[in-house]
Every structure is written in structure tokens, then in C-alpha cells.
TIMAR-290684 format. One record per residue: residue in one letter; x negated, y, z negated of N, C-alpha, C in turn. Coordinates in nm, 3 decimals. Layout:
> A/X/Y/Z/X/Y/Z/X/Y/Z
...
END
This chain:
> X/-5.638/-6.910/-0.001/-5.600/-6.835/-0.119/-5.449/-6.848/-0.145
> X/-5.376/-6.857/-0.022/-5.222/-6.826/-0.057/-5.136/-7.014/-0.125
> X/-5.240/-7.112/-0.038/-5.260/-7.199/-0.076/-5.258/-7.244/-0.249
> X/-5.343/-7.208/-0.319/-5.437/-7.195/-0.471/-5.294/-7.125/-0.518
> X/-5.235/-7.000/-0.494/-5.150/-6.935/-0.541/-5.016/-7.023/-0.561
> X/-4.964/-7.087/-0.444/-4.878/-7.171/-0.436/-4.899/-7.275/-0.491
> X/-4.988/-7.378/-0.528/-5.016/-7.473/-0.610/-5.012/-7.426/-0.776
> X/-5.070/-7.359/-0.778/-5.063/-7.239/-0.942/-4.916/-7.235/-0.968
> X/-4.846/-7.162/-0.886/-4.708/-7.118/-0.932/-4.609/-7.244/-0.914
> X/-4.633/-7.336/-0.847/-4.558/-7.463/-0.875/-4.617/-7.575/-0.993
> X/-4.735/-7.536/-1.036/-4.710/-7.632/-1.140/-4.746/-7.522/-1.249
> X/-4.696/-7.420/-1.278/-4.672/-7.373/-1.385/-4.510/-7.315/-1.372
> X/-4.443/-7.344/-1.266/-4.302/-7.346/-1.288/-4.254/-7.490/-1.286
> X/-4.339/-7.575/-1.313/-4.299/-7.763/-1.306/-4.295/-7.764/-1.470
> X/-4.397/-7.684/-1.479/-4.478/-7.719/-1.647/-4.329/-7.641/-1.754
> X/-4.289/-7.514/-1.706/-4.200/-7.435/-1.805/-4.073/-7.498/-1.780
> X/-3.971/-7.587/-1.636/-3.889/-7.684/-1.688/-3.870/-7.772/-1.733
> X/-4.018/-7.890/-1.717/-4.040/-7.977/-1.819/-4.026/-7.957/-1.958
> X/-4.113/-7.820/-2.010/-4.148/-7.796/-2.172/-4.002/-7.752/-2.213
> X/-3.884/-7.722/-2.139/-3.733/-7.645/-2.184/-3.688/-7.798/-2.160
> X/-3.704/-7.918/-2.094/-3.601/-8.019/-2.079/-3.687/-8.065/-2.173
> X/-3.804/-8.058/-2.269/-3.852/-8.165/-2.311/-3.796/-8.122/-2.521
> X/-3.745/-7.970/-2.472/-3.701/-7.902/-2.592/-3.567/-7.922/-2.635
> X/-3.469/-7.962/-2.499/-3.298/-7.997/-2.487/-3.325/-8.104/-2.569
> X/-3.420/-8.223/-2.539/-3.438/-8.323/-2.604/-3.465/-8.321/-2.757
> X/-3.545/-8.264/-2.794/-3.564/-8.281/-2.954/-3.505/-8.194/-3.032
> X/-3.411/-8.099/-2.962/-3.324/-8.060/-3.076/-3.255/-8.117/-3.122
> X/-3.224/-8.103/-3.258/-3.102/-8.153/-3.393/-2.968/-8.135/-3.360
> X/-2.891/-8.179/-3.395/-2.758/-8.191/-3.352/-2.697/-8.042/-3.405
> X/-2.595/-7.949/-3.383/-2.554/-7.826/-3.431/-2.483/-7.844/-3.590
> X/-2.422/-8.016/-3.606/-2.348/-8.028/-3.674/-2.384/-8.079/-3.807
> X/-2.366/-8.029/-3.941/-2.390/-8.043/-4.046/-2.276/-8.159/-4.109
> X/-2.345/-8.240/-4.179/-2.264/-8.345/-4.224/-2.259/-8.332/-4.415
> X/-2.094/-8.402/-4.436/-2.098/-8.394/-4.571/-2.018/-8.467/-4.608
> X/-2.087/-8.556/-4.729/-2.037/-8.697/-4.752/-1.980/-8.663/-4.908
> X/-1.867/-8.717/-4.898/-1.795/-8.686/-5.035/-1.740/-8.829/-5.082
> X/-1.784/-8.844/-5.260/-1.748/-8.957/-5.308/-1.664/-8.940/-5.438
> X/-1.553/-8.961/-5.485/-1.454/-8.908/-5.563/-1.424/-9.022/-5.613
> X/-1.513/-9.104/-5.739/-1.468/-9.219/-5.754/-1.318/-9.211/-5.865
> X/-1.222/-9.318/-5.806/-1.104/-9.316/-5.931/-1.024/-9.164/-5.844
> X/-1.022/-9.131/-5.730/-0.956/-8.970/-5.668/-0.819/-9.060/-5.650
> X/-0.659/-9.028/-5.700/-0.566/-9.078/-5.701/-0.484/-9.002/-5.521
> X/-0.594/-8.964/-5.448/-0.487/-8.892/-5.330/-0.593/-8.996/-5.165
> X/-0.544/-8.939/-5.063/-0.610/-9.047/-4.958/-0.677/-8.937/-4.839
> X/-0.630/-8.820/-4.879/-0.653/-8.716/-4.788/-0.739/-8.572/-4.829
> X/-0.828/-8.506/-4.743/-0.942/-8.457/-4.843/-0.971/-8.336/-4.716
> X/-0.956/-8.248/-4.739/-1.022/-8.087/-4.615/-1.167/-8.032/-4.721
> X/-1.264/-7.991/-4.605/-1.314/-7.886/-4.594/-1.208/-7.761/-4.595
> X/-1.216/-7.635/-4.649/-1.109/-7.525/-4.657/-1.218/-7.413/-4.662
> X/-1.260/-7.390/-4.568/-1.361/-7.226/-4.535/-1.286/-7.101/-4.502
> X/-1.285/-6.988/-4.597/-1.225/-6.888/-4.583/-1.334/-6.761/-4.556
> X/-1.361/-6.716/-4.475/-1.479/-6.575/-4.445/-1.398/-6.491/-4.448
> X/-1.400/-6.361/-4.579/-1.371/-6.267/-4.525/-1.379/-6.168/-4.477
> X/-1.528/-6.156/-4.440/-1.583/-6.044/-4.320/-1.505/-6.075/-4.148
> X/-1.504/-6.171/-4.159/-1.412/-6.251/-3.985/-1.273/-6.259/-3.980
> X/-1.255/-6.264/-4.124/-1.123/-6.353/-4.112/-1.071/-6.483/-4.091
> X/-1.154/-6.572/-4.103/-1.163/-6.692/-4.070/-1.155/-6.754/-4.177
> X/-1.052/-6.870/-4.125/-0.978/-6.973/-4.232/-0.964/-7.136/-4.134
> X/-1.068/-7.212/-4.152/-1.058/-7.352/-4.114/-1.074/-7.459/-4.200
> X/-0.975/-7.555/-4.169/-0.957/-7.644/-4.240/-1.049/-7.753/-4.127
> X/-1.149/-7.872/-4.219/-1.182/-7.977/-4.129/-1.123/-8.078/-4.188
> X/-1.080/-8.164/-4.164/-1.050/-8.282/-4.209/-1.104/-8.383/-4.238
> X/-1.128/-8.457/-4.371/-1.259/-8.556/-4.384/-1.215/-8.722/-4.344
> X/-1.285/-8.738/-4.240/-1.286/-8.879/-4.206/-1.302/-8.972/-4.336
> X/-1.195/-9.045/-4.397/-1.213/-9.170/-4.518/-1.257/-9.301/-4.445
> X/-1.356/-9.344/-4.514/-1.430/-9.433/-4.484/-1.459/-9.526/-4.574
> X/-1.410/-9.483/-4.721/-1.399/-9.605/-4.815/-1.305/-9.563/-4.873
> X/-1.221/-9.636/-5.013/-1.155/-9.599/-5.127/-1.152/-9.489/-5.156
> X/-1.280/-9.409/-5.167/-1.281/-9.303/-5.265/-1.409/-9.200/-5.183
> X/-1.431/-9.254/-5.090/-1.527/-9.188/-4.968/-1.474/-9.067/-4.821
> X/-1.527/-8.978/-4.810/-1.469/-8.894/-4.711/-1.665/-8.859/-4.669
> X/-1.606/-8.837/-4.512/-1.704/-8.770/-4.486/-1.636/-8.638/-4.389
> X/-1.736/-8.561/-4.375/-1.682/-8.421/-4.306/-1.782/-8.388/-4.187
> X/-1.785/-8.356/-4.084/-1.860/-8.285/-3.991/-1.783/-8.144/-3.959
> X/-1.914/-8.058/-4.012/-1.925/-7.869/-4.021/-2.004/-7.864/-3.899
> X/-1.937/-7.779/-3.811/-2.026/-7.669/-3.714/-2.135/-7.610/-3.813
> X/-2.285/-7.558/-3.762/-2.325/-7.470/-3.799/-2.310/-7.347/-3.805
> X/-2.184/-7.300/-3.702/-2.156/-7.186/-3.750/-2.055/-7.152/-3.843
> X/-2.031/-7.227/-3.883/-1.922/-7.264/-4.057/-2.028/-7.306/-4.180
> X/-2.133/-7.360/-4.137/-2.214/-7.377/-4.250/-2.298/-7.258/-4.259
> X/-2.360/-7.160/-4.172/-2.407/-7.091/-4.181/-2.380/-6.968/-4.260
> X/-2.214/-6.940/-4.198/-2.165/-6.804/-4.222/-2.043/-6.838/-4.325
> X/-2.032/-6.928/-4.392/-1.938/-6.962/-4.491/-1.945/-6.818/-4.636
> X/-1.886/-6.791/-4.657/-1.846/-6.703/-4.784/-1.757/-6.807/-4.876
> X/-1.669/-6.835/-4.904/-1.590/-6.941/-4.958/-1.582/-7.078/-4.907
> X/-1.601/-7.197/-4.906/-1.558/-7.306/-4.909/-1.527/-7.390/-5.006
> X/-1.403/-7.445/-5.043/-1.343/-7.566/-5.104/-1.338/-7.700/-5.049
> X/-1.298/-7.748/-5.141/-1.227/-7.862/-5.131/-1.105/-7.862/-5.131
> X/-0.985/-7.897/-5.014/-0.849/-7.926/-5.042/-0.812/-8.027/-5.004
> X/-0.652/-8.033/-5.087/-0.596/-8.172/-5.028/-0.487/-8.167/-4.965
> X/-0.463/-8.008/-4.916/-0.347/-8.012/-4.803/-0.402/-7.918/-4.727
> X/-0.349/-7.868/-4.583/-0.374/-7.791/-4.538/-0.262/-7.676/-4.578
> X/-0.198/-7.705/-4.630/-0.090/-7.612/-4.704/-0.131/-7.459/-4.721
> X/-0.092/-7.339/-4.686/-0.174/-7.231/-4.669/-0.115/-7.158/-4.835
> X/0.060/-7.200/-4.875/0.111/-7.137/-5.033/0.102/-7.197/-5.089
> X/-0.004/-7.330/-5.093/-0.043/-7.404/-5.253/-0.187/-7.372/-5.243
> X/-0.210/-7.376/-5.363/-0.370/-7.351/-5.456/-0.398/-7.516/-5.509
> X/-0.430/-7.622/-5.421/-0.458/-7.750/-5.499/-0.613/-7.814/-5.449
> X/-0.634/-7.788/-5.553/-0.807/-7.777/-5.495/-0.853/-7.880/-5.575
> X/-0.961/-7.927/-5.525/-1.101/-7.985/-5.604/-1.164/-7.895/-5.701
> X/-1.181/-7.933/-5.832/-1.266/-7.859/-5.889/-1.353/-7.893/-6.023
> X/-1.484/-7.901/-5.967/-1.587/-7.980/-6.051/-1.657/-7.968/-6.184
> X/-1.676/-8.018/-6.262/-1.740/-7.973/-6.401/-1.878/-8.090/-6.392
> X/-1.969/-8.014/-6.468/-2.097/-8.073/-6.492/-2.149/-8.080/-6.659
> X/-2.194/-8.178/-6.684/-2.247/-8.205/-6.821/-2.220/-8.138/-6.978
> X/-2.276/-7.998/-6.879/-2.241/-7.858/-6.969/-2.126/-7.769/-6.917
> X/-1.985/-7.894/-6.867/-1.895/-7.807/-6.896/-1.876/-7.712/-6.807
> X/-1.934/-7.660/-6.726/-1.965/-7.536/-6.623/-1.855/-7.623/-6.534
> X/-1.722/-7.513/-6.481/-1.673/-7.580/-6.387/-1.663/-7.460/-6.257
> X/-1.632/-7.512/-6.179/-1.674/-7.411/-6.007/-1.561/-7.523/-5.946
> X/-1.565/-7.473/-5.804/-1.478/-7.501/-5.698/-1.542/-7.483/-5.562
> X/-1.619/-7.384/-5.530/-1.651/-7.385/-5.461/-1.762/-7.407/-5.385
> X/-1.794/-7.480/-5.277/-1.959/-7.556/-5.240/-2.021/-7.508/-5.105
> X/-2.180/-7.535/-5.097/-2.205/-7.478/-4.987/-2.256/-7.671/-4.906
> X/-2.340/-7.547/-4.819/-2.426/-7.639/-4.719/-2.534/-7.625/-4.684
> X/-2.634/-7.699/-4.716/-2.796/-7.662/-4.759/-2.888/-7.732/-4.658
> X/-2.844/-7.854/-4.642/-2.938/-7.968/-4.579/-2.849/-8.022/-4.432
> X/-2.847/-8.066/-4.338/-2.835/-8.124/-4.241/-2.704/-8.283/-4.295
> X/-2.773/-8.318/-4.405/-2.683/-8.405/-4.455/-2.683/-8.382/-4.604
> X/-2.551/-8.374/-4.625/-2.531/-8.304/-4.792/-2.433/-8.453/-4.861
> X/-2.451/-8.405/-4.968/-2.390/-8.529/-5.056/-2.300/-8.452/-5.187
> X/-2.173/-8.472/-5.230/-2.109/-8.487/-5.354/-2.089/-8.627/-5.407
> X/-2.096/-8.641/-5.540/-2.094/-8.715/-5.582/-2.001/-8.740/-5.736
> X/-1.861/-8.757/-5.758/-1.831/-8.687/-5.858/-1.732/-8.829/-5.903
> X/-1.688/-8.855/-6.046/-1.579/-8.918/-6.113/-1.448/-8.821/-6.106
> X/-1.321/-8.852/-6.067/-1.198/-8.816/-6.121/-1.180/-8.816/-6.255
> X/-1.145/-8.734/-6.301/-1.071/-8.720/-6.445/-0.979/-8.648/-6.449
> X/-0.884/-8.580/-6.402/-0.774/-8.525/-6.433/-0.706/-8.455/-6.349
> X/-0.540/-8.428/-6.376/-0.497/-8.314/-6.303/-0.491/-8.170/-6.389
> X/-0.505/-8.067/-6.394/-0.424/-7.966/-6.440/-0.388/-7.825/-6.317
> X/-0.299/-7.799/-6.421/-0.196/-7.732/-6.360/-0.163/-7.612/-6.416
> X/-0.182/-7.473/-6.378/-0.159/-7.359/-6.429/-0.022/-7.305/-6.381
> X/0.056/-7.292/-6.425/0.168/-7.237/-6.355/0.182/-7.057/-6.361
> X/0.233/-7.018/-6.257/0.279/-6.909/-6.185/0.158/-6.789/-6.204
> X/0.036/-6.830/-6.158/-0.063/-6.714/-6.146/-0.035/-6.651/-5.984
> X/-0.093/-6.515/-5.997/-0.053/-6.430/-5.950/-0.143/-6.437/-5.809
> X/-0.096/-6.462/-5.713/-0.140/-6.497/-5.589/-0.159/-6.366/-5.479
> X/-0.074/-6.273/-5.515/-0.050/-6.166/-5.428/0.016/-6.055/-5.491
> X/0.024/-5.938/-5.447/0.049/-5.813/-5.453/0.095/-5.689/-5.324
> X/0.197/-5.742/-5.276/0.231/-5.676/-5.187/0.338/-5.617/-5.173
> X/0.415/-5.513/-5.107/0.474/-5.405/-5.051/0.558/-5.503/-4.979
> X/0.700/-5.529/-5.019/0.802/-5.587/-4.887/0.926/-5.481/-4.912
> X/1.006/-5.459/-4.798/1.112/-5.350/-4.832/1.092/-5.246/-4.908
> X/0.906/-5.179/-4.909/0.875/-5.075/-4.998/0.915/-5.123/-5.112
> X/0.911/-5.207/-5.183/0.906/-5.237/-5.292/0.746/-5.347/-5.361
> X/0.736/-5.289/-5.494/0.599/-5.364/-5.518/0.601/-5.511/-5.541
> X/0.549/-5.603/-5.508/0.597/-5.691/-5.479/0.495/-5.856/-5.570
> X/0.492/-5.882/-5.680/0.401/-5.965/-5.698/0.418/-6.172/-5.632
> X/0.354/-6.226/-5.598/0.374/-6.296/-5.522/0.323/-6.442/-5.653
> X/0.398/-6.500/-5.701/0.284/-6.654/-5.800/0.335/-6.757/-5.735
> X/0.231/-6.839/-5.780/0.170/-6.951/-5.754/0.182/-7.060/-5.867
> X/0.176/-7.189/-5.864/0.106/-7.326/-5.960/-0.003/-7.281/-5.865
> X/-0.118/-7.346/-5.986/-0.241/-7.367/-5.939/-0.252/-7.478/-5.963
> X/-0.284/-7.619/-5.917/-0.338/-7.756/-5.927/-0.496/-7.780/-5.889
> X/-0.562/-7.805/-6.035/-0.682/-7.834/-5.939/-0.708/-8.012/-5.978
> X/-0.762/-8.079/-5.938/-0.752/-8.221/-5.933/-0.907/-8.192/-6.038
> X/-0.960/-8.230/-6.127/-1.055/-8.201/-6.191/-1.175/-8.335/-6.195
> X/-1.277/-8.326/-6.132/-1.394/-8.424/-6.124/-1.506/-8.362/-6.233
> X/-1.614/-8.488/-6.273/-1.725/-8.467/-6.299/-1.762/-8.517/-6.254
> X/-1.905/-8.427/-6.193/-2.029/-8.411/-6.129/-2.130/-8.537/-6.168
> X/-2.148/-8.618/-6.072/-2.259/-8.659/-6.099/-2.383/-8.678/-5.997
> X/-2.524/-8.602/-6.038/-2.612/-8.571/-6.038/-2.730/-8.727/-5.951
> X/-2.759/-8.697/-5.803/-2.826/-8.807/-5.764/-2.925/-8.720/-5.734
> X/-3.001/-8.832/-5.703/-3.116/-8.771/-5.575/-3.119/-8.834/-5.462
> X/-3.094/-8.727/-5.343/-3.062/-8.760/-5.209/-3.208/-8.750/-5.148
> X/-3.248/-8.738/-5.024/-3.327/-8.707/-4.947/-3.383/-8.587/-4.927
> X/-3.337/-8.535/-4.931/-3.375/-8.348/-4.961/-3.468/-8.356/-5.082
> X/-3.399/-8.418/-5.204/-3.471/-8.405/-5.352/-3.433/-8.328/-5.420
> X/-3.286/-8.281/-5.347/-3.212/-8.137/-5.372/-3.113/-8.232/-5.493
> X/-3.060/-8.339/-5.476/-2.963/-8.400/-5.594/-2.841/-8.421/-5.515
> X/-2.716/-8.451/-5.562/-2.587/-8.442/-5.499/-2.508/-8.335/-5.427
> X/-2.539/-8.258/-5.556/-2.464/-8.110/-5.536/-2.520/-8.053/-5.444
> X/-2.441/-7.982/-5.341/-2.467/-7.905/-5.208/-2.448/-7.766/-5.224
END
């Protein structure tokens, strides 16, 4: 009997590290990928810019260029997951506002993008710079005094164009 017991409990403790090493194996990588194409983009350098502000968290990733007008990015999932804001920037500069910012067909323009799929895609034409000068960035108290803080805003201005990736989701992420 003690025999039967001992054969039992070794191959059903053979069986539950196999089925956990056989699970290390087919998991997906943690890291979310995102391929950015900016045809005609007049700059060479390109961030992810994630700001959470339930955490406080502000990371910049840096996109690996891989063609002319090509960047790619690798996101933790826990940046794709828990993202509240993400941009596009082209400095890590924390007192400039110089962002990516996209328009589509109808004109609709945004700035800011998520992460949906495992591998995400933008896909956009350059068309322009503009430039807002001295919007109001802050509001603060220095030497007890009220204090307004401006800015240029630069956003580098693309249109959107619309694929179908693998998902079936399109470009836009």
C-alpha cells in the first residue's frame, strides 16, 4: 500500500512540474511591440512618452530606426497595460511640448495612442510643422506668488494612413 501511495505521489508530482515547465515554454513574450512608419518625417529620433497619473509615472522608450522613416519600439506590458497617456516624442526634453500629432481623412486630429495587439502598427505621411506659441503649461505658487508657467507647442503634423494588419484591427493602435 505505502508502495501504490509512493508511486501515485511521484508521478503526480512528475506530472505538475512537467505541465508548469511545459507552460514556461509556451508563454508569449511580456513585451509589446510597435512599429512606426512616418513617411517624408524630417527628424531621425522618435520616443514612446507614457505619462500615468494615478503612479506618477513618466517613461520615455526610445524607438530603434530601422529604415528612413521607420522606428520600432518595445513596451513592457506593464506600460501597455496601465498606460493613461502615451505620445509620440522627439525629445526626451521634459519643458518642450513637441509631439507627433495625427489627422485622419475627416480631419479628426489626436496625439495620443494606445496598445491593443502584441504587435501594433502606425502608419502615417508627414505634412507639416506647427507651432503654437506661449500656451499655458503650468500654474504654480513660487515665492508665494501666482505663477503662470508657457510654453511653444510644436507638433510635427502626420496623416493617418489606414492598413490592414494582422489583427484586422488596421494601422491605428
Amino acid at each position: 500500500m505505502k508502495k501504490l501511495f509512493f508511486i501515485t505521489f511521484f508521478l503526480c508530482a512528475w506530472a505538475i512540474l512537467y505541465c508548469q515547465e511545459q507552460q514556461g515554454l509556451t508563454q508569449e513574450p511580456s513585451d509589446y511591440k510597435l512599429f512606426v512608419t512616418l513617411e517624408n518625417a524630417p527628424f531621425d529620433s522618435l520616443y514612446v512618452y507614457d505619462y500615468t497619473f494615478s503612479v506618477g509615472r513618466r517613461v520615455y522608450i526610445e524607438g530603434k530606426k530601422f529604415d528612413k522613416f521607420s522606428w520600432e519600439f518595445t513596451i513592457p506590458d506593464s506600460i501597455a497595460w496601465n498606460s493613461e497617456i502615451m505620445v509620440l516624442k522627439l525629445s526626451k526634453s521634459t519643458n518642450k511640448l513637441h509631439h507627433i500629432r495625427f489627422f485622419t481623412e475627416k480631419e479628426i486630429s489626436f496625439a495620443n495612442i494606445g496598445i491593443e495587439d502584441k504587435i501594433n502598427y502606425i502608419h502615417a505621411v508627414y505634412l507639416k510643422q506647427s507651432v503654437y506659441p506661449n500656451n499655458v503649461y503650468s500654474r504654480v505658487k513660487i515665492a508665494n506668488r501666482d505663477t503662470v508657467i508657457l510654453v511653444d507647442v510644436i507638433c510635427e503634423d502626420c496623416e493617418l494612413i489606414l492598413k490592414n494588419d494582422s489583427s484586422g484591427t488596421g494601422s491605428l493602435v
